[in-house]
C-alpha positions as CSV (number, residue, x, y, z in Angstrom):
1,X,45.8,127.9,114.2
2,X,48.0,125.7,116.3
3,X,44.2,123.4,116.7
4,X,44.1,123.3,113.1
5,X,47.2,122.2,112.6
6,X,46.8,119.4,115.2
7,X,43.9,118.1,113.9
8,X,45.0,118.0,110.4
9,X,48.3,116.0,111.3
10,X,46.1,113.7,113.5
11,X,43.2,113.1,110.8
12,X,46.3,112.6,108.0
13,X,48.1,109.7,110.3
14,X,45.0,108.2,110.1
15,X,43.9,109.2,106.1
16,X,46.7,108.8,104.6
17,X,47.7,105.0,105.9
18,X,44.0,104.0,104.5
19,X,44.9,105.5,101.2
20,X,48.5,104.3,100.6
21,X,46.9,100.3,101.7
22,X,43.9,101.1,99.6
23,X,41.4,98.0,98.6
24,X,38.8,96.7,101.4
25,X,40.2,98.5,104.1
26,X,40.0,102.6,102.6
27,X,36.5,101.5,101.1
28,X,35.4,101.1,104.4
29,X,37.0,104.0,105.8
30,X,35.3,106.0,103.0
31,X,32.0,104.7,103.9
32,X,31.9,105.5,107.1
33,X,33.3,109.3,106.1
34,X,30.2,109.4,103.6
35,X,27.7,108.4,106.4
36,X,29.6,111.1,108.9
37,X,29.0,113.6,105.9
38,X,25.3,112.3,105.5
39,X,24.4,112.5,109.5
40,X,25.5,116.4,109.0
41,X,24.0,117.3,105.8
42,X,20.5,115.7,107.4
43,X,20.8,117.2,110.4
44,X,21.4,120.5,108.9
45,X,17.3,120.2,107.9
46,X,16.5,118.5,111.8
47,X,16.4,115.2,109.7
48,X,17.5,112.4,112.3
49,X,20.0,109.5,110.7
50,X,18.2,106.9,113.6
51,X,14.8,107.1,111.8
52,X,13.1,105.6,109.3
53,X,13.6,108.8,106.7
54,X,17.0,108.8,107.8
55,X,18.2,105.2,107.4
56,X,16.6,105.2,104.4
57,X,18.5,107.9,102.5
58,X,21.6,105.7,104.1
59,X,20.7,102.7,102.5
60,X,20.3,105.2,99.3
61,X,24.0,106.2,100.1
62,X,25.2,102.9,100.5
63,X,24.0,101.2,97.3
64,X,25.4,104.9,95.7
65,X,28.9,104.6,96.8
66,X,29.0,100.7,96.0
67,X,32.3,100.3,93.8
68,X,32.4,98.5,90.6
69,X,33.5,95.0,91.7
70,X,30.8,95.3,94.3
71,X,27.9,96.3,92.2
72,X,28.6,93.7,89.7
73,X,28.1,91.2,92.5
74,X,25.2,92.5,93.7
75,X,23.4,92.7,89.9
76,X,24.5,88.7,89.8
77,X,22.4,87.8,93.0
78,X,19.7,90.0,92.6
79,X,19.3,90.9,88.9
80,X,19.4,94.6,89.5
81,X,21.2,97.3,89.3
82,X,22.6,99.8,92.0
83,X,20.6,102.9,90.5
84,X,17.4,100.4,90.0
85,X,18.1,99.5,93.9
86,X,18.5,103.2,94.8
87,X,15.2,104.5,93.0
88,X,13.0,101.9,94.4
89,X,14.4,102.8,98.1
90,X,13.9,106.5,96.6
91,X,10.0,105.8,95.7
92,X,9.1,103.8,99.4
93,X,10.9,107.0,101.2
94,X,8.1,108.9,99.2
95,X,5.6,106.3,100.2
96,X,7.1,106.8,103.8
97,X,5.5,110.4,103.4
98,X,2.0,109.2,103.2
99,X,2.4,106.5,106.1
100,X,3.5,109.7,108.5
101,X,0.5,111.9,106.9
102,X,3.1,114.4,105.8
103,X,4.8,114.8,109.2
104,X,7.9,113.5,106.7
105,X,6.9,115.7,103.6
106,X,8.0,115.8,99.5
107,X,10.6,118.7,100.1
108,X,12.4,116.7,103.4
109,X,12.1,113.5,101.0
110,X,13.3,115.7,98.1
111,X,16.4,117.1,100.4
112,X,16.7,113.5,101.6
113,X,17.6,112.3,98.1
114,X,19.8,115.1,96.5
115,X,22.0,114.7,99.8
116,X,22.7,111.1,99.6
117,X,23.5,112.1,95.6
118,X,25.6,114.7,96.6
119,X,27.7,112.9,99.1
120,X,27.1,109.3,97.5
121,X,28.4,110.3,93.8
122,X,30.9,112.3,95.5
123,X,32.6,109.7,97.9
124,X,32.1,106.8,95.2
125,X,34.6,108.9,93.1
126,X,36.6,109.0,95.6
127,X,36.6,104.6,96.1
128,X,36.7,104.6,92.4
129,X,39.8,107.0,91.6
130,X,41.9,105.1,94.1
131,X,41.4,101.4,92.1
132,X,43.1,104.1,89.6
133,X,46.1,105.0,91.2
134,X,47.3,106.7,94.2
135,X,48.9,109.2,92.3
136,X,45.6,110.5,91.3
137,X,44.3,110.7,94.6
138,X,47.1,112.1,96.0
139,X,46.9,114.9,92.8
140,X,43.2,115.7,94.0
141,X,43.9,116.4,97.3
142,X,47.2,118.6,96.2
143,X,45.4,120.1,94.4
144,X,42.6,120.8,96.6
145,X,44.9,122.0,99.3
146,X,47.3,124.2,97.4
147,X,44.3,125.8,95.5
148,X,42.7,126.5,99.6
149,X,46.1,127.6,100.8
150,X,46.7,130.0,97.9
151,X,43.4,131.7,97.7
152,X,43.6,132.1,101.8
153,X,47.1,133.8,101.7
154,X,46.8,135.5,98.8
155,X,43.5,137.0,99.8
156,X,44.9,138.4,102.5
157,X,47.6,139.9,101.3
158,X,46.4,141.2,98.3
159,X,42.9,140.9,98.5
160,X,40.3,144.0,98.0
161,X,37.4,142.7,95.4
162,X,34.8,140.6,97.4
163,X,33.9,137.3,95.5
164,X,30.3,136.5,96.5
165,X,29.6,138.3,99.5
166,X,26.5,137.6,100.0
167,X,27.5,133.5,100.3
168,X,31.2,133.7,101.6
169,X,32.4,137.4,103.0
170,X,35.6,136.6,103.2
171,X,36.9,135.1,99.8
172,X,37.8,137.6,97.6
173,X,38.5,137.8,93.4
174,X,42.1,137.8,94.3
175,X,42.4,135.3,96.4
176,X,40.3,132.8,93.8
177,X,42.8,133.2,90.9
178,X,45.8,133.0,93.2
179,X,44.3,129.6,94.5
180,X,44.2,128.8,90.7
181,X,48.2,129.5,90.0
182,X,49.1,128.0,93.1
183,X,47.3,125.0,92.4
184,X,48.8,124.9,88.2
185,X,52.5,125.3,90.0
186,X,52.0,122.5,92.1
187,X,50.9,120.4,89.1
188,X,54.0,121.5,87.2
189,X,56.3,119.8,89.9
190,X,53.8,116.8,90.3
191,X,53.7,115.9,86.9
192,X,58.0,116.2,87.0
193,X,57.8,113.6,89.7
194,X,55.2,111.7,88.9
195,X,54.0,112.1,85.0
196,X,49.7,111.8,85.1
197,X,48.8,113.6,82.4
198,X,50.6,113.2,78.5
199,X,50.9,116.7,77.8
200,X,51.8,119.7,79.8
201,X,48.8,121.4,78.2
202,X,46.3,119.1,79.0
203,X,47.7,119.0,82.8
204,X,47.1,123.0,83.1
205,X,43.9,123.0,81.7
206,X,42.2,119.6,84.2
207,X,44.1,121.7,86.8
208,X,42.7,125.3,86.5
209,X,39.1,123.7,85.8
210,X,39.6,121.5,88.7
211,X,40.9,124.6,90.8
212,X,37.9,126.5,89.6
213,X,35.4,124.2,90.2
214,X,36.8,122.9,93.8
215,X,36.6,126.6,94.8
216,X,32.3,126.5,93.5
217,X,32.4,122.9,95.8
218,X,33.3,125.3,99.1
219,X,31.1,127.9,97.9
220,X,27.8,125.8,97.8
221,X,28.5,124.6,100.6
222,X,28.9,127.7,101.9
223,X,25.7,128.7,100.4
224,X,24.1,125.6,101.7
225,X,25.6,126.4,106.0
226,X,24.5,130.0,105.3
227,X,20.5,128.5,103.9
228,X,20.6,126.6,107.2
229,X,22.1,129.0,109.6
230,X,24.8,126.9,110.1
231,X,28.7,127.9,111.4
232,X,30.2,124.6,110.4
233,X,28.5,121.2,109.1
234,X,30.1,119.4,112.4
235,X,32.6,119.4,115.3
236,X,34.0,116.0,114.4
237,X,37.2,118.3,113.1
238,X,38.4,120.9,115.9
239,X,39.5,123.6,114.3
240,X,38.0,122.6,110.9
241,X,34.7,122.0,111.2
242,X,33.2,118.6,110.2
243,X,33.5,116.3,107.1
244,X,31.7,118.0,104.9
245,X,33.7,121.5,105.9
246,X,36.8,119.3,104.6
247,X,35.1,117.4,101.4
248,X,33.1,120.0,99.9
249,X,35.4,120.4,97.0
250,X,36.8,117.3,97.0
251,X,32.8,115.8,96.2
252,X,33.1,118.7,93.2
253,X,36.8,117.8,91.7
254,X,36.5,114.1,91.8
255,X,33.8,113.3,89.7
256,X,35.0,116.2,87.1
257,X,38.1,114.5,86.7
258,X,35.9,111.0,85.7
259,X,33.7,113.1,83.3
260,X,37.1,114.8,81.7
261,X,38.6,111.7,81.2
262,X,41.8,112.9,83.4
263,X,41.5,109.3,85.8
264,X,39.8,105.9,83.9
């Protein structure tokens, strides 16, 4: 515990500066993040980052997380779009298949591409909701933790009916809705502080789906460690685990709050 606890108050004095300066300097930051959560998602399938596959499905996740301001620079000097960029370097990885006579086959190529989707869509949320606001970063990752710290207390306390056993023994039914109404009380007092949403009604509800759907983030990844025979997607976080062990919900609640028109 007391390693956990260390590392998160280390990794925060460097987060949360990056956050609060925003612009240039946290879309960076977040770049690098993505290509930490990429190198472990890849290796996960004994898919090397230094190789041609692997720097491939980078260059996929770097044109992916490209903000706005960016990408409309890029279509200026080039014509194209980022997802036009991204499926042509998607079509000469499958190419890539035939120059190493399937050595690099359709399903590494096929695993290649939903990862850099998963973590590319993911993080670019995550650039995007910042140009926002802070607050509604700050409201994600509340969120996020409150909804973690409730369902892990109050699953052991009070908790008896196994969630999905078979993906995550230890979560439990009671511990899922208690991560829920610790995560809608937190949002009360935010949104006293710090009004984001313009009803008290719309909060609650883009808070319980976002608790919800956070908690089905950890639980494919989950799914996705236990597919592997993983323990943890990296060391990079003693205590924690590695980037992905700390963004899996975040790359879930993000883009939800986009499509629900919460943030833009």
């Amino acid at each position: 515990m007391k390693q956990r606890i260390l590392t998160a108050i280390v990794a925060a004095a460097v987060f949360v500066p990056l956050v609060i300066v925003g612009g240039l300097p946290f879309t960076v930051a977040v770049y690098v993040i993505a290509t930490i959560g990429l190198y472990e998602l890849l290796r996960m399938r004994e898919i090397q980052l230094l190789s041609v596959e692997g720097l491939l499905t980078w260059a996929a996740l770097a044109v992916l997380l490209m903000p706005v301001g960016w990408e409309s620079a890029v279509y200026q000097a080039l014509n194209f779009t980022k997802i036009e960029i991204a499926f042509a370097i998607v079509l000469i990885l499958l190419t890539h298949t035939v120059v190493v006579k399937n050595r690099f086959t359709f399903d590494h190529a096929a695993f290649s591409v939903l990862g850099a989707l998963y973590v590319g869509i993911g993080f670019y949320y995550l650039i995007e909701t910042r140009l926002y606001g802070i607050e509604y970063v700050v409201y994600a990752l509340m969120v996020i933790w409150t909804t973690d710290s409730g369902a892990y207390f109050v699953g052991r306390k009070m908790g008896k009916r196994k969630l999905w056993p078979e993906i995550s023994p230890n979560k439990t039914v009671e511990g899922f809705i208690g991560g829920i109404v610790c995560a809608v009380v937190f949002a009360f007092v935010f949104q006293y502080f710090y009004p984001i949403a313009s009803t008290y009604t719309i909060l609650v509800a883009v808070t319980v789906i976002a608790s919800i759907v956070g908690q089905l983030g950890d639980l494919v990844e989950s799914a996705l460690k236990r597919h592997y025979a993983v323990k943890d997607s990296g060391k990079l976080l003693p205590g924690h685990g590695g980037i992905l062990d700390r963004f899996d919900s975040l790359l879930f609640v993000l883009p939800l709050l986009h499509f629900l028109h919460f943030v833009g």
